[in-house]
N, CA, C and O of each residue as an XYZ file, in Angstrom:
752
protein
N     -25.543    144.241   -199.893
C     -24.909    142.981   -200.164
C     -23.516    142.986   -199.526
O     -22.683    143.885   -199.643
N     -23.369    141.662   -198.722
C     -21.991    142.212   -198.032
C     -20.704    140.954   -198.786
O     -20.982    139.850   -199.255
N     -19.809    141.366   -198.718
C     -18.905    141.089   -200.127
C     -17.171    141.138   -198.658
O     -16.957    141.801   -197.643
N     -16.353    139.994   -199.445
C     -14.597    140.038   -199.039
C     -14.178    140.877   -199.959
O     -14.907    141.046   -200.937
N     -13.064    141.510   -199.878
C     -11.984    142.247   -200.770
C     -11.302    142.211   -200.115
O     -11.472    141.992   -198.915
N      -9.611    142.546   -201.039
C      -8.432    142.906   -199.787
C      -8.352    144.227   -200.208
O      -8.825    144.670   -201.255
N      -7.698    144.882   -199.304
C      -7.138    146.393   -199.139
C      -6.589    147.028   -200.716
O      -6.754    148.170   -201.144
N      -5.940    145.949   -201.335
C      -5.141    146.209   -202.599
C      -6.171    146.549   -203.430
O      -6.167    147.666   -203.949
N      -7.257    145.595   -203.692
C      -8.494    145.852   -204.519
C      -9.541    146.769   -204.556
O     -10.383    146.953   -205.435
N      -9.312    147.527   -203.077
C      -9.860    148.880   -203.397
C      -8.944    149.900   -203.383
O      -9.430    151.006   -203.148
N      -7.952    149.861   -203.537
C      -7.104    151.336   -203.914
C      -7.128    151.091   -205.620
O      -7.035    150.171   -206.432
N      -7.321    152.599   -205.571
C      -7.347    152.557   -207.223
C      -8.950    152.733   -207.669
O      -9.105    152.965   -208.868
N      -9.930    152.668   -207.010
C     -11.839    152.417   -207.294
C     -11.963    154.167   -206.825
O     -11.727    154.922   -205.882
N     -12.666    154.153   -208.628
C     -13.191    155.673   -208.642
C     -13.454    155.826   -207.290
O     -13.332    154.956   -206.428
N     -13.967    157.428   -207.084
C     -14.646    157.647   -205.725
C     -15.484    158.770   -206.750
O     -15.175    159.822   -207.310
N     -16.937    157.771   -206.644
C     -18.105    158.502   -207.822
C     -18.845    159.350   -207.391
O     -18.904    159.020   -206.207
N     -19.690    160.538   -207.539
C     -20.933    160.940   -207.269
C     -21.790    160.122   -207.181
O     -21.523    158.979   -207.552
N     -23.483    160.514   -206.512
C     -24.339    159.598   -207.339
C     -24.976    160.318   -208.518
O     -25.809    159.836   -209.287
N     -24.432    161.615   -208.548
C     -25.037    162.260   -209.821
C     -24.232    161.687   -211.232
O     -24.612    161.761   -212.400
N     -22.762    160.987   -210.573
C     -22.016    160.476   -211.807
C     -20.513    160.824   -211.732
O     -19.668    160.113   -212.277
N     -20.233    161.848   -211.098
C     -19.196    162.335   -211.498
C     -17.784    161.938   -211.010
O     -17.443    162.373   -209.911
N     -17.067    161.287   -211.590
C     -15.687    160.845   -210.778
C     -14.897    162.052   -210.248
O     -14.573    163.029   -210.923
N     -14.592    161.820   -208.747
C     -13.933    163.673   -208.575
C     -12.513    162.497   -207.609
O     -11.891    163.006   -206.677
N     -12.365    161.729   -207.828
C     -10.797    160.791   -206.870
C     -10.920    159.535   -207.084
O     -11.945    158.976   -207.473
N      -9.909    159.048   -206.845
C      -9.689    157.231   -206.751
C      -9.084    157.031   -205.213
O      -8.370    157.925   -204.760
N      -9.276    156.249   -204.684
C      -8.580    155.938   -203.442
C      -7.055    155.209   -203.709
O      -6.552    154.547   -204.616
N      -6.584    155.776   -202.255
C      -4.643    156.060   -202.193
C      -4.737    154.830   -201.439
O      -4.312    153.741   -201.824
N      -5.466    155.127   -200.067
C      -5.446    153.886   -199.186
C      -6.610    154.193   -198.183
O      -7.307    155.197   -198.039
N      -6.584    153.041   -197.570
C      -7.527    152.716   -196.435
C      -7.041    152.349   -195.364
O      -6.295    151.394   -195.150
N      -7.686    153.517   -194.280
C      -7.214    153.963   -192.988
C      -8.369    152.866   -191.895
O      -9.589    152.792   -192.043
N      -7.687    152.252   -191.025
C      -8.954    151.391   -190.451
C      -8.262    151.835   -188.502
O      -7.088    151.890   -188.137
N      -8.851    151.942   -188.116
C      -9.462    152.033   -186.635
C      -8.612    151.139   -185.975
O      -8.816    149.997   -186.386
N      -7.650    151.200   -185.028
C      -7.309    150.547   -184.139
C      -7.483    149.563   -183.291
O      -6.600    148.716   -183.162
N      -8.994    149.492   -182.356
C      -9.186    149.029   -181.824
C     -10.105    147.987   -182.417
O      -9.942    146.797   -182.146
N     -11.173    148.451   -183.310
C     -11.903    147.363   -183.830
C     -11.670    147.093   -185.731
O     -12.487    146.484   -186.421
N     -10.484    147.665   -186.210
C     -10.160    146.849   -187.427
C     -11.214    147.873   -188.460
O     -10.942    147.917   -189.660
N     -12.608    148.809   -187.836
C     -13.399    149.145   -189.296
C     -12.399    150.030   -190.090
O     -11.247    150.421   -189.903
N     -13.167    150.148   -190.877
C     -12.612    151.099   -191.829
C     -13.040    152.798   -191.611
O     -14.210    153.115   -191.826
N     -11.985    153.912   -191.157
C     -12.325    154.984   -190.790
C     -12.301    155.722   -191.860
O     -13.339    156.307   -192.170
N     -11.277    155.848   -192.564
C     -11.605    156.469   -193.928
C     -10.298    156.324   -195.203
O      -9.179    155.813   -195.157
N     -10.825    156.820   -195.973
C      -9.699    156.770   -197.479
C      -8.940    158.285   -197.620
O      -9.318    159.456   -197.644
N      -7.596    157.536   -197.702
C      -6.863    158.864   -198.209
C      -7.000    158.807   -199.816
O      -7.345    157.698   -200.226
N      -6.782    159.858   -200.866
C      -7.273    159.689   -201.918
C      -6.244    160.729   -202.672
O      -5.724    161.775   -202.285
N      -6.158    159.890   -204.101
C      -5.528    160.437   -204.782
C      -6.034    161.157   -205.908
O      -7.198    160.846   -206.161
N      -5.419    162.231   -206.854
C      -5.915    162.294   -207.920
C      -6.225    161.230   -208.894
O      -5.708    160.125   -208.724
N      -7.344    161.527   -210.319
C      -7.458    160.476   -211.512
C      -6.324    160.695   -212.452
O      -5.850    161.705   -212.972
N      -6.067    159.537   -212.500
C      -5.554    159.480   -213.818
C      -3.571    158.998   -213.231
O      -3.069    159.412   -212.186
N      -2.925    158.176   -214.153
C      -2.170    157.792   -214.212
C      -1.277    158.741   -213.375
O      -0.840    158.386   -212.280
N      -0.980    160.125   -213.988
C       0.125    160.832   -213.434
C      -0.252    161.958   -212.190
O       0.449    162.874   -211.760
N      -1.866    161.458   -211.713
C      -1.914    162.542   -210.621
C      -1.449    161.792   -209.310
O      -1.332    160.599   -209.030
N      -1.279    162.709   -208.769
C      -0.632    162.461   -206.930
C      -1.704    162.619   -205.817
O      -2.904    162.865   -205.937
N      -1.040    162.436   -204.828
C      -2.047    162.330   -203.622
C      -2.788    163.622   -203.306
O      -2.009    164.575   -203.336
N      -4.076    163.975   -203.006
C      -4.247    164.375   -202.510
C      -4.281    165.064   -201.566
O      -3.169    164.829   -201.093
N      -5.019    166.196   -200.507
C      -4.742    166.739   -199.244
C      -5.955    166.218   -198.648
O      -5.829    165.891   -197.468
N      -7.248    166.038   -199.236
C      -8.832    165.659   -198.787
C      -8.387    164.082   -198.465
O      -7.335    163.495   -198.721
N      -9.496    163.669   -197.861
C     -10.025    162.804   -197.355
C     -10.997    162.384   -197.313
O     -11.846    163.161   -196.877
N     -11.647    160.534   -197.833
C     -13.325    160.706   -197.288
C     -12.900    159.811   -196.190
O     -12.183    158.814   -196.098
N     -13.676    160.609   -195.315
C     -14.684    159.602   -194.029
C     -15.467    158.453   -194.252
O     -16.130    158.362   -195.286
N     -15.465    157.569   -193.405
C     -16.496    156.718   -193.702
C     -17.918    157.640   -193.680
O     -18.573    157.648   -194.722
N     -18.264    158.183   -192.870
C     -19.624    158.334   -192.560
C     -20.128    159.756   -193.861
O     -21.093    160.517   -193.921
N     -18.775    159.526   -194.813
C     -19.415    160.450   -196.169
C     -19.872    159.252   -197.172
O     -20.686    159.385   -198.085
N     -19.075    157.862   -196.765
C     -19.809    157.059   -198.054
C     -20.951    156.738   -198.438
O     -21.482    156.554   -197.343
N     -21.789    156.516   -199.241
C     -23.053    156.273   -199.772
C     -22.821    154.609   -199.613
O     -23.434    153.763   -198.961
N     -21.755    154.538   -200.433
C     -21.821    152.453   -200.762
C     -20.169    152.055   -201.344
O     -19.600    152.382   -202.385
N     -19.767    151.309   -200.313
C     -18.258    150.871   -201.237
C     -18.184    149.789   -201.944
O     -17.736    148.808   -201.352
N     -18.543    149.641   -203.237
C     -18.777    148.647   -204.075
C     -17.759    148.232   -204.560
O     -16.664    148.793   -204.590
N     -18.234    146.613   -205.218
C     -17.062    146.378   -206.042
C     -15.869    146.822   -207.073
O     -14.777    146.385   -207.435
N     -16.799    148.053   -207.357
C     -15.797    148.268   -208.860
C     -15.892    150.480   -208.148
O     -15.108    151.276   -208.665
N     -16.678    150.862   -207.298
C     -16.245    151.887   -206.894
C     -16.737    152.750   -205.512
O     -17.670    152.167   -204.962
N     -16.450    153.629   -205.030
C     -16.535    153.883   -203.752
C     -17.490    155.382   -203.834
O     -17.206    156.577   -203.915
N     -18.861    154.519   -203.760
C     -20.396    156.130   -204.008
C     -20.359    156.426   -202.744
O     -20.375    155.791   -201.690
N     -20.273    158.212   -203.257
C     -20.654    159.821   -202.398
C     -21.805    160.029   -202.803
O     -22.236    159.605   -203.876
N     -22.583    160.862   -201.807
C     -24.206    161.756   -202.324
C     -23.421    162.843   -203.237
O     -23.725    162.903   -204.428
N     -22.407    163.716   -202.712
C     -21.938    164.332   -203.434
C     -20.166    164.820   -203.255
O     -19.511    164.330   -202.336
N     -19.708    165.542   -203.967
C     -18.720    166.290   -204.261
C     -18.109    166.567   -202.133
O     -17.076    166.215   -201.564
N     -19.151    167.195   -201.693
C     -18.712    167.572   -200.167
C     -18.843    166.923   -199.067
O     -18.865    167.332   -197.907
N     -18.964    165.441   -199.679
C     -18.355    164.249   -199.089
C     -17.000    164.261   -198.739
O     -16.710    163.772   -197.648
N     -16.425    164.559   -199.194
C     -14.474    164.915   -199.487
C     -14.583    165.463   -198.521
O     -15.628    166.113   -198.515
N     -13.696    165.609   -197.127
C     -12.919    166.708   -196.904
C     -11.521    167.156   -196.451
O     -10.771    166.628   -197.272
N     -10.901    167.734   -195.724
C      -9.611    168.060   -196.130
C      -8.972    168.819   -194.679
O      -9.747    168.767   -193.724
N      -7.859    169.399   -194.471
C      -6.918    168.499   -195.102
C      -6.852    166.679   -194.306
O      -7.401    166.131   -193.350
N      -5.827    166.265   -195.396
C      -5.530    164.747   -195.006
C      -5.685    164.643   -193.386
O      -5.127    165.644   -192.936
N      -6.071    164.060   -192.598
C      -5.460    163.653   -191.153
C      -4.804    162.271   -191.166
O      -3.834    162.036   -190.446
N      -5.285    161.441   -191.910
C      -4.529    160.389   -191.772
C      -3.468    159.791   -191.528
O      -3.155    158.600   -191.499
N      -2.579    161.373   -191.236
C      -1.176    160.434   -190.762
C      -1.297    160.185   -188.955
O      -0.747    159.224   -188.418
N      -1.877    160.930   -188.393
C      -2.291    160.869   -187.081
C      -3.224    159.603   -186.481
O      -3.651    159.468   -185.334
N      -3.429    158.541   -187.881
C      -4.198    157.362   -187.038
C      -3.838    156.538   -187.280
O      -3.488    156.357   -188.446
N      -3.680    155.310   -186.096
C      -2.700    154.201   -186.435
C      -4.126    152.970   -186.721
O      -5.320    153.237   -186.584
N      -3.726    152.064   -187.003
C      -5.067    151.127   -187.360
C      -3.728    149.777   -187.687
O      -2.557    149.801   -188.065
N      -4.802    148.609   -187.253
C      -3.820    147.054   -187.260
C      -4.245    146.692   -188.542
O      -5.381    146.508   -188.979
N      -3.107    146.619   -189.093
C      -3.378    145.688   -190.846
C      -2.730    147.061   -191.209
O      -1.528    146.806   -191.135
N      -2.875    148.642   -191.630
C      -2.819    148.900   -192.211
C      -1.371    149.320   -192.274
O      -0.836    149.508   -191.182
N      -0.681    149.490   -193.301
C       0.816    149.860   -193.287
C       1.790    148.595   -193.127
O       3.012    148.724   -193.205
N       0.888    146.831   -192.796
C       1.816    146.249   -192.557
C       2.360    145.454   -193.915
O       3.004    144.405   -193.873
N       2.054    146.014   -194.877
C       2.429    144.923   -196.047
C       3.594    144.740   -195.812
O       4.240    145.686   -195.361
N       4.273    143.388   -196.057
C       5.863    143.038   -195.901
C       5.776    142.493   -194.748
O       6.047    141.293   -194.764
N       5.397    143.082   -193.380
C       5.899    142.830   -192.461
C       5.603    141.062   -191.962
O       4.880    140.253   -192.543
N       6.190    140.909   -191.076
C       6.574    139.557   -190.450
C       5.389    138.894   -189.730
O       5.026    139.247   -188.609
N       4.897    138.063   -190.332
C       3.755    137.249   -189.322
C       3.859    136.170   -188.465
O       3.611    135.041   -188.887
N       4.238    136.386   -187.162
C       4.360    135.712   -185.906
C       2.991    134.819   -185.014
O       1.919    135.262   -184.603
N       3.480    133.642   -184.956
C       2.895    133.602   -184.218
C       2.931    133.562   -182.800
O       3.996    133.414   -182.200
N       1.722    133.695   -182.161
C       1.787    134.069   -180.176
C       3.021    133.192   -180.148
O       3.945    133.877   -179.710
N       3.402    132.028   -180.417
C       3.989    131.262   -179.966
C       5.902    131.214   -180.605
O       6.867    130.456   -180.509
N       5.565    132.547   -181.245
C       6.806    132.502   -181.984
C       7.683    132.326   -183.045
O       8.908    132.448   -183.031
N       6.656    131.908   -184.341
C       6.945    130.737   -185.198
C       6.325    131.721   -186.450
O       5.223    131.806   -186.992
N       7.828    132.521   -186.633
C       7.969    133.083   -188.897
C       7.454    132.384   -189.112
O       7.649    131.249   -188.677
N       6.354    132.768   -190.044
C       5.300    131.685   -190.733
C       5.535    132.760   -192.121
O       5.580    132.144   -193.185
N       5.639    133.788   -192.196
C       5.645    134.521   -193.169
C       5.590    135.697   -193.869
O       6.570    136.377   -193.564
N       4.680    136.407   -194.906
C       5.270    137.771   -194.727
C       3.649    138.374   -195.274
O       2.955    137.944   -196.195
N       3.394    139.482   -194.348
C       1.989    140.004   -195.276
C       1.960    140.494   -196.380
O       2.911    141.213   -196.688
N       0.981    140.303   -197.256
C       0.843    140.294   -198.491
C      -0.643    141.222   -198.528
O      -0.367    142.156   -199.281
N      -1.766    141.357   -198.168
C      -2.794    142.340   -197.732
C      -3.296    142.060   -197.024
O      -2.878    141.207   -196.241
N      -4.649    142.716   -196.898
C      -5.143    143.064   -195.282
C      -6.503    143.137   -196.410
O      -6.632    143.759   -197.464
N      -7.803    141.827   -195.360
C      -8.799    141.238   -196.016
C      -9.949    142.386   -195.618
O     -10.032    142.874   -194.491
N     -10.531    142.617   -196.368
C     -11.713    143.192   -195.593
C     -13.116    142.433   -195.836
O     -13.277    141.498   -196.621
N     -14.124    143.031   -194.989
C     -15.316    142.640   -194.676
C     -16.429    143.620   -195.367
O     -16.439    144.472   -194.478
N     -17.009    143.914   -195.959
C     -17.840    145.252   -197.045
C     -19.332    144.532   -196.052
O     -19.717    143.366   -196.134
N     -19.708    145.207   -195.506
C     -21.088    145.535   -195.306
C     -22.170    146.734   -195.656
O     -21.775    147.153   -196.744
N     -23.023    147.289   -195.380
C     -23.904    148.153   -195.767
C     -23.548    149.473   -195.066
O     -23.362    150.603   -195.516
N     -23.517    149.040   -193.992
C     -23.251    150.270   -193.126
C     -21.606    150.375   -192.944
O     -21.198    151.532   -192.847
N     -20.606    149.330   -192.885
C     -19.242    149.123   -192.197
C     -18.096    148.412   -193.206
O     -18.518    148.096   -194.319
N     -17.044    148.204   -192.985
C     -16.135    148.000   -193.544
C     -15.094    147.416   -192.673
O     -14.645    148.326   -191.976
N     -14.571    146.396   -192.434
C     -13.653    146.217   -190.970
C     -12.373    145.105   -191.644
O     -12.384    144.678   -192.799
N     -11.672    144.896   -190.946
C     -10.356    143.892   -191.287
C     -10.725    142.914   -190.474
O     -10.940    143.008   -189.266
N     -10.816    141.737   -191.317
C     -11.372    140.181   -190.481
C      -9.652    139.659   -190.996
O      -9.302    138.934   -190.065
N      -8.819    139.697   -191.732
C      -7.700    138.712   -191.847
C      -6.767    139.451   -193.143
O      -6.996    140.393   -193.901
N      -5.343    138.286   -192.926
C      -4.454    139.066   -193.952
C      -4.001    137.899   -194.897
O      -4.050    136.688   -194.686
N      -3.486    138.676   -196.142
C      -3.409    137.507   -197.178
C      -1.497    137.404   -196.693
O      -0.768    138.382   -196.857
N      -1.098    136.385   -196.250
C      -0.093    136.351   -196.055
C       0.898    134.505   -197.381
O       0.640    133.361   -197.754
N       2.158    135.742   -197.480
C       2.822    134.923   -198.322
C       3.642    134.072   -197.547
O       4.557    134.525   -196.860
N       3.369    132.849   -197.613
C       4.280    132.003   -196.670
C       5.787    131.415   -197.212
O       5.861    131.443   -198.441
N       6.585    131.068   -196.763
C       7.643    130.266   -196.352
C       8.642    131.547   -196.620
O       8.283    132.656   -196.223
N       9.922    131.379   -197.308
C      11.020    132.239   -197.111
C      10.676    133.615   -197.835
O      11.707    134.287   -197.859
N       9.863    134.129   -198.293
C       9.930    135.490   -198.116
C       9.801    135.699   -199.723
O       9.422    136.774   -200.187
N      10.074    134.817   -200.366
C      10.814    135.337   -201.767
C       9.440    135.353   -202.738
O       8.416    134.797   -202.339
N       9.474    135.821   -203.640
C       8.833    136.478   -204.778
C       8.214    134.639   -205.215
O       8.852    133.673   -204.796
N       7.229    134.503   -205.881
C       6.213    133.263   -206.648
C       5.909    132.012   -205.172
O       5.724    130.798   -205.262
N       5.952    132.822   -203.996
C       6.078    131.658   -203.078
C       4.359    131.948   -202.722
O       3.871    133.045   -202.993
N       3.676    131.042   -202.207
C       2.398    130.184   -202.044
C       1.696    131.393   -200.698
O       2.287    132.030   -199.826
N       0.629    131.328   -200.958
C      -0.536    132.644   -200.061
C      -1.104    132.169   -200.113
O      -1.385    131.398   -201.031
N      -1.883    132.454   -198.632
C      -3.565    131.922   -197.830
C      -3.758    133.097   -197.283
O      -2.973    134.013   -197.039
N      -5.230    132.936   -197.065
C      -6.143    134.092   -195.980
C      -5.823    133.195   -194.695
O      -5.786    132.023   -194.320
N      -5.587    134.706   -194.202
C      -5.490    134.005   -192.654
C      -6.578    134.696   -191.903
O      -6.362    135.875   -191.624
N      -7.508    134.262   -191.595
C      -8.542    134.884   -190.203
C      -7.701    135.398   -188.932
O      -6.837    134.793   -188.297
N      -8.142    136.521   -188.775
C      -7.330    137.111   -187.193
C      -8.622    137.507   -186.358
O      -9.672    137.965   -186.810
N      -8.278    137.204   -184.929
C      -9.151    137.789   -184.233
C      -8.966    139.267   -184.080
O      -7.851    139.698   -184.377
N      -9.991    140.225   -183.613
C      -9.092    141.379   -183.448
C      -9.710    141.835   -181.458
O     -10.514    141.240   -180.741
N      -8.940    142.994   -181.216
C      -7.967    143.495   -181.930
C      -7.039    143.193   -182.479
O      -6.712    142.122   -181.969
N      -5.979    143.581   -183.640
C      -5.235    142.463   -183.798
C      -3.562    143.227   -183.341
O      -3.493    144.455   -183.284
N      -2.610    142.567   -183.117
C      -1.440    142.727   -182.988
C      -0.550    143.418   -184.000
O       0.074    142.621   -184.701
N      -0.322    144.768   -184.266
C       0.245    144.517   -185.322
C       1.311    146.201   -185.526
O       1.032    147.353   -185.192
N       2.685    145.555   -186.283
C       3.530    147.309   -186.511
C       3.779    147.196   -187.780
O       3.309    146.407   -188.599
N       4.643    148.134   -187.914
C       5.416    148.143   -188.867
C       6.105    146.654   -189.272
O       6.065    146.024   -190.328
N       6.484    146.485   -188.517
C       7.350    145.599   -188.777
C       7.001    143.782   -188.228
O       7.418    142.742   -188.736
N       6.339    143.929   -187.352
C       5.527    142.012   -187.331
C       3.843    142.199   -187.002
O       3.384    143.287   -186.656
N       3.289    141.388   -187.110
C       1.872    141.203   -186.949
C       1.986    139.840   -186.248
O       2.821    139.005   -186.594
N       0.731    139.568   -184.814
C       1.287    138.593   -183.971
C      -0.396    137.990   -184.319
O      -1.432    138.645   -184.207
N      -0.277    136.784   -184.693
C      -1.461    136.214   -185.041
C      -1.655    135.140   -183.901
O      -0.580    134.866   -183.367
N      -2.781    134.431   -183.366
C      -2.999    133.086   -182.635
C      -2.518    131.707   -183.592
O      -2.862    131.583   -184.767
N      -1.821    130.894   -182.994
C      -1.193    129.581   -183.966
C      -2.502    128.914   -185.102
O      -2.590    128.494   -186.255
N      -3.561    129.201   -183.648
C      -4.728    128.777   -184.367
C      -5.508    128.915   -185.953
O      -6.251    128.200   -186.624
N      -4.795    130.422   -186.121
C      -5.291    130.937   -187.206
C      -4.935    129.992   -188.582
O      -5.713    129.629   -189.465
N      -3.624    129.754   -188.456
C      -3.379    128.786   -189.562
C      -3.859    127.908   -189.809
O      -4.132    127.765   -191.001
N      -4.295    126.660   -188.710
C      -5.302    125.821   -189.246
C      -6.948    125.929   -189.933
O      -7.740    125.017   -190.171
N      -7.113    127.679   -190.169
C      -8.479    127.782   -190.473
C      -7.838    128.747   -191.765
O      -8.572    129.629   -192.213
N      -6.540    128.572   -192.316
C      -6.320    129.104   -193.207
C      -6.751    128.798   -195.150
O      -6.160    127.965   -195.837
N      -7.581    129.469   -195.522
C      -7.721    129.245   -196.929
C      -7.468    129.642   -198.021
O      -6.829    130.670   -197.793
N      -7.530    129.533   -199.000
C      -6.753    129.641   -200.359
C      -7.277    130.790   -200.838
O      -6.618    131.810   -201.043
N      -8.917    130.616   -201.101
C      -9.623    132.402   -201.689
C     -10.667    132.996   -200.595
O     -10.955    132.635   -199.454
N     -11.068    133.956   -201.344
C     -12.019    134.536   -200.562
C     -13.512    133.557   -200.047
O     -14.194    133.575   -199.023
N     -13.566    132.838   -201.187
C     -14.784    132.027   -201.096
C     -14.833    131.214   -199.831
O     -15.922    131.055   -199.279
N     -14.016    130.821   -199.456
C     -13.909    129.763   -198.625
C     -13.721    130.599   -196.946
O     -13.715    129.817   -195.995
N     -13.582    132.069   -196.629
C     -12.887    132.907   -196.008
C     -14.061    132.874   -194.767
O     -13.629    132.981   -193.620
N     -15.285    132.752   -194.933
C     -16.343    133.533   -193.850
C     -16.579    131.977   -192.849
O     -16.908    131.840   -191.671
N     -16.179    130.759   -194.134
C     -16.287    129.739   -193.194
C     -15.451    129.511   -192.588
O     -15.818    128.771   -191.676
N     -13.919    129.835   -192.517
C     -12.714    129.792   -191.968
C     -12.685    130.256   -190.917
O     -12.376    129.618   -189.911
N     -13.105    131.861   -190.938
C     -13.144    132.535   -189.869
C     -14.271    132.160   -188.854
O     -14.018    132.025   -187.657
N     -15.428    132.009   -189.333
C     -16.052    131.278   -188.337
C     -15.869    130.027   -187.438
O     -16.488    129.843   -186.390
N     -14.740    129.003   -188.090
C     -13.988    127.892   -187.279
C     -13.203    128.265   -186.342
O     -13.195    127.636   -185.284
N     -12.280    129.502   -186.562
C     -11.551    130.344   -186.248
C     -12.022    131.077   -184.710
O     -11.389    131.373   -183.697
N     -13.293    131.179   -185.071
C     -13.669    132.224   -183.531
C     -14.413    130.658   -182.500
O     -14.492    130.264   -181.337
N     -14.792    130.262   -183.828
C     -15.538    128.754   -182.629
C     -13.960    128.136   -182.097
O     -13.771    127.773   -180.936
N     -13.386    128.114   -182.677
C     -12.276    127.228   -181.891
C     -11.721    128.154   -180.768
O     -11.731    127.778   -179.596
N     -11.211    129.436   -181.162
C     -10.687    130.126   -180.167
C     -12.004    130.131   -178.747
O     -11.515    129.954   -177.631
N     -13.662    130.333   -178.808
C     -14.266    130.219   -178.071
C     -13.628    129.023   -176.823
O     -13.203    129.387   -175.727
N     -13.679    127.647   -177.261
C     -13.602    126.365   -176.893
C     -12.429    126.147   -176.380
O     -12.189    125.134   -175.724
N     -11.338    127.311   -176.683
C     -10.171    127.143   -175.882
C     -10.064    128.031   -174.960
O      -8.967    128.335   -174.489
N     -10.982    128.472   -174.645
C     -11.254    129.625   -173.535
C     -11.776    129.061   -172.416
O     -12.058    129.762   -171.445
């Protein structure tokens, strides 16, 4: 079943056996550079006062990243140490940062990074960005991005286009983005 989430909503989701056993929760999600999937989770200990980890899962250890948690066949799914500081990936790390468009135009500030849950894959289709001056109770949409997408520390460069296919929740997100790639097609 393939399902939206943002990045925020899976940090924190056990990382289960399928025999049962909770052995981590995810820290964050590391995604691929060039095409946005998801390469793997850095992971923390359970429980309120544990810390990060040194292991890592891979994608190609997951069983199924579900709504409410992220199934292993087993325990040596995990492995270690961390590499994740060695991979850069667009969306990830940019919360805060500045969303530009090609054309130049602060539109606002990222707020998360949308994902796509399929069977086999996991990828970044768009970011939940908080619009107008920056400040705390101010108004958020999904924005569809093409990828690869543009993006640092510090700005993420979106097509102008994206905003007009911008929506409020997830529900509305697969038809957005699909306006999103038909329009960018038609201006090609």
């Amino acid at each position: 079943m393939a399902f939206l989430t943002r990045v925020g909503d899976v940090v924190g989701r056990p990382v289960v056996t399928l025999g049962g056993d909770v052995i981590a929760q995810i820290k964050d999600v590391v995604l691929d550079p060039g095409d946005g999937r998801v390469t793997m989770f850095t992971l923390s200990g359970r429980g309120l006062l544990s810390g990060p980890l040194r292991e890592v899962l891979h994608w190609e250890g997951v069983h199924a990243l579900g709504m409410d948690a992220v199934m292993v066949a087993a325990r040596s799914a995990v492995a270690g140490p961390d590499e994740s500081r060695s991979v850069g990936a667009p969306g990830a790390g940019v919360s805060g940062a500045r969303v530009l468009t090609a054309e130049g135009e602060d539109m606002g500030r990222v707020a998360d990074v949308v994902l796509d849950v399929e069977q086999d894959a996991a990828r970044m289709v768009g970011y939940e960005v908080r619009l107008g001056d920056h400040g705390a109770g101010e108004a958020t949409v999904l924005l569809p991005v093409p990828l690869p997408a543009a993006a640092s520390g510090e700005n993420v460069v979106v097509p102008e286009a994206s905003f007009r296919f911008a929506v409020a929740d997830l529900a509305g997100f697969r038809e957005a983005a699909a306006g999103l790639e038909q329009a960018l097609k038609e201006a090609r």
